[in-house]
N, C-alpha and C positions, 0 to 999 in steps of 0.2 A: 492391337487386338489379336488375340491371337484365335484360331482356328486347328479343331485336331481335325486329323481322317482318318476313318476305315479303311486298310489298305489288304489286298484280295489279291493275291497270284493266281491266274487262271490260266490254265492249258487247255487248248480243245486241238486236239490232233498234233500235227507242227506247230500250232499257234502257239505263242505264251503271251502273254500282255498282263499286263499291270494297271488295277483297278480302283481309284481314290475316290471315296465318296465323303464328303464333307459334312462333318456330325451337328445336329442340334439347328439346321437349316428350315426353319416353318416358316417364315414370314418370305415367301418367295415365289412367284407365280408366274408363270411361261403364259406371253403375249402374241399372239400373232397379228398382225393388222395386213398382211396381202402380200403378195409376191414382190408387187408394183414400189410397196412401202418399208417391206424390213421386219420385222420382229423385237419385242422389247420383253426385256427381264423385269418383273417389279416387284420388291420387295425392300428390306430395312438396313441399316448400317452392317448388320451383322453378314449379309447375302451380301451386301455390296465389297465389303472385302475376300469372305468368301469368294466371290468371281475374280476379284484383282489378284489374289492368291494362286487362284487356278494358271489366267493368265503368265504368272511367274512363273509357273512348275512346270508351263509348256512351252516357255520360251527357252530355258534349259534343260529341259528333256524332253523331248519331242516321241518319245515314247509311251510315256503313260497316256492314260483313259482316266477324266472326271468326271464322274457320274452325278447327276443330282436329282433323286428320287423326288419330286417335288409334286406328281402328280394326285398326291394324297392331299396335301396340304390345302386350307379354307382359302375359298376367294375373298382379297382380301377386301373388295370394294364389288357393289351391285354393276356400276358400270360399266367395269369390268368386261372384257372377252371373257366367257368359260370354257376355255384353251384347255383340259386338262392332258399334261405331256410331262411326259420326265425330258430333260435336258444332256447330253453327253458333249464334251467338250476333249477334241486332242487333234494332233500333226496328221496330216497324210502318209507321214513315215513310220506312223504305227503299224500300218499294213494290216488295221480293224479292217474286216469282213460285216459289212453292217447285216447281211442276210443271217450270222451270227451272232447274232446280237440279244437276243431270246436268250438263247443258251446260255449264255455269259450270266444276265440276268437272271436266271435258273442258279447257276450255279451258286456266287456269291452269296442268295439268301440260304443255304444252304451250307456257309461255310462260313465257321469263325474268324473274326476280321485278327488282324494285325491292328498298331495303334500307330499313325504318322504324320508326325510334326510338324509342318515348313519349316524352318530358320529364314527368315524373312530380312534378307541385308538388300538394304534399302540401294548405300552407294556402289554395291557392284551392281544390282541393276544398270544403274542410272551412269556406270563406267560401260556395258555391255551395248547400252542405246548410243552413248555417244561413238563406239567402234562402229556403230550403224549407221549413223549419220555420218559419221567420217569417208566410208564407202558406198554411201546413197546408191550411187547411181552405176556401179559395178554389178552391188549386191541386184538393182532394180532390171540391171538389165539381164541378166540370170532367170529371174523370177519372172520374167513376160517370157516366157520358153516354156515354163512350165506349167504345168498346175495345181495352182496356189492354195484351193480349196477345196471341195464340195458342202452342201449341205442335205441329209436325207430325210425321209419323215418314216418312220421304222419301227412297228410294235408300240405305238401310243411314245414313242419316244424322237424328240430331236435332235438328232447328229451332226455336229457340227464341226469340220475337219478341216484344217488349216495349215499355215505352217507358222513356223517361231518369231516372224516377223511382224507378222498380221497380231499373233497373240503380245508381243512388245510393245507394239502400237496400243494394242487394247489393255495391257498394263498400263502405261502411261496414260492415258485417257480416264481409267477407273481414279487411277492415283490424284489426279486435278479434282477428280469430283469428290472421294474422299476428304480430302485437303480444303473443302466447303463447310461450311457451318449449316449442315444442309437440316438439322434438325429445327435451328430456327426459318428455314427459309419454308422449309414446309408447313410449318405454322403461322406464315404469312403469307403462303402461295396462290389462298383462293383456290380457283377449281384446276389450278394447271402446278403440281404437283414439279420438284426438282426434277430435269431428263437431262441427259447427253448419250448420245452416240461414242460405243467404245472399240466395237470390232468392225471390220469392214470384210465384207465377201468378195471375191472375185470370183466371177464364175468359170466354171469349166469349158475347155472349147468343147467337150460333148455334147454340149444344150446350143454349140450356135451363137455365141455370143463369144464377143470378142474379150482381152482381157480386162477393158477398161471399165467394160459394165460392172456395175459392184452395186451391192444391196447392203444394208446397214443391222446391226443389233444393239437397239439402245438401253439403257437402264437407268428405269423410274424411280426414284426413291419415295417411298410409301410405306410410313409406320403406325399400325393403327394404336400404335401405344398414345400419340398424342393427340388422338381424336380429340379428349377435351381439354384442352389446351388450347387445341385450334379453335374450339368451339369460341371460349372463352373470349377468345382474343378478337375473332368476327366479331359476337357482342356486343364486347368493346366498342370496338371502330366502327357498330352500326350508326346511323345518324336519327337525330329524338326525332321522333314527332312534330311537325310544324306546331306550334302554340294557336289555339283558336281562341280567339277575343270578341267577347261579347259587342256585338253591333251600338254603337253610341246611339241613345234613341234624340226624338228629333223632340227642341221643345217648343210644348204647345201650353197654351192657357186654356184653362178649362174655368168658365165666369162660374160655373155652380158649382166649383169648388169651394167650400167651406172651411178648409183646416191649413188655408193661406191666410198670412192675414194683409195689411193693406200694402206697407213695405215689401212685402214680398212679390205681389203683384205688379208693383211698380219698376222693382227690380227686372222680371220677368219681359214685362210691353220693353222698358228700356232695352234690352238684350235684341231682343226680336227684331225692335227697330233698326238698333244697328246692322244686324245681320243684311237685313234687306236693302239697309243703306250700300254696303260695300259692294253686295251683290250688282247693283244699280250701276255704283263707278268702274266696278271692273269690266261690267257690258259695253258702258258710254267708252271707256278708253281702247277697247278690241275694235270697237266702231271707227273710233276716231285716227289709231293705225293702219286701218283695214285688215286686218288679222282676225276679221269673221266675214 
């Protein structure tokens, strides 16, 4: 799938930074559920590579700014948090001033975009992870010296600052969930909708927390395109109605009845009497094993 962007060169003083915003993104809504718990992205196949995208373009460039204007867009379910927040996504090495961050904002709707690409190669990623994993724990012990993240909450917008490792990780993690047949699973999901966990926070010693403490951003997959589909298919799989069956009535001879005639009466006392006959032996035999 591919994915364009809006691309915005901003200057504000010494500042220069570079601004990618991700075209045609509606199906996508910023989740929060608590400090304690994380925050999740939820939206379509489309948003979901959209962000595995992102993640690529900050794993080799640690420069750019990914915006995603999402605060306009419908919530996409009643139960829903109504969260409304645009989304930013880039490195600590961008040396974004999030107190500028308005500005910025200011500026770009005000200035005609440029039009850019990814080129999206799969196996230099996946050669770039493995020099990662080849140096785990060089690279790991570097990174507990520093700091790894922040996250801010800035003009109805969340800022989310990281570095190329953390967003590697969360390529790889988007990529698994991609690589899901996630449109059937959502139309068998019931009320608990396709998730995984793709980025991980580590907090800043600022806040007092050590570096192991980490908070989570997960992403829900949720397309209301197959509402009826899903519908459809619950339907389906609901279970019928128990069958209700008329109570057998009990038979009785009625002597002033008129529209039997003598055969049939006979038939009738016969039936009765056995009935009561059986009844009789299957008492005498509970009796006679003590089983009453």
């Amino acid at each position: 799938m591919k994915i364009k962007f809006d691309k915005y060169h901003c200057r504000l003083g010494k500042a220069e930074h570079t601004i990618l915003v991700p075209r045609d993104i509606d199906v996508l809504q910023w989740n929060t559920i608590g400090l304690d718990w994380g925050n999740e992205l939820i939206g379509d196949r489309r948003a979901l590579y959209a962000l595995m995208y992102t993640c690529a373009i900050l794993t080799f460039d640690e420069m750019k700014i990914v915006y995603f204007p999402i605060k306009k867009n419908e919530k996409l379910y009643e139960k829903f948090w109504d969260y409304r927040h645009d989304v930013v996504f880039t490195c600590n090495k961008s040396g974004l001033h999030t107190a500028d961050w308005k500005k910025y904002r200011q500026m770009i709707s005000k200035m005609p975009p440029e039009s850019y690409e990814f080129y999206y190669d799969r196996d230099r990623i996946d050669l770039f992870a493995q020099e990662y994993k080849d140096n785990y724990y060089k690279v790991m012990d570097k990174r507990e010296k520093t700091c790894v993240g922040y996250e801010k909450d800035q003009f109805d917008t969340w800022i989310v600052a990281m570095d190329k490792f953390a967003f590697l990780s969360g390529y790889e993690n988007l990529r698994k969930l991609a690589d899901r047949n996630l449109e059937l699973e959502f139309i068998k999901c019931g009320e608990y909708p396709p998730y995984d966990i793709f980025l991980t926070y580590e907090l800043s010693t600022r806040l007092f927390h050590s570096y192991k403490a980490a908070y989570c951003y997960g992403f829900m997959f949720y397309d209301p395109s197959l509402h009826r589909q899903k519908e459809l298919y619950e339907a389906a799989r609901k279970p019928e109605a128990p069958k209700v069956f008329p109570k057998k009535k009990k038979l009785e001879l009625n002597e002033h009845d008129t529209t039997k005639t003598r055969g049939q009466i006979k038939k009738i006392n016969e039936s009765i009497a056995k009935k009561k006959r059986k009844k009789k032996n299957d008492t005498t035999d509970k009796l006679r094993n003590g089983t009453r």
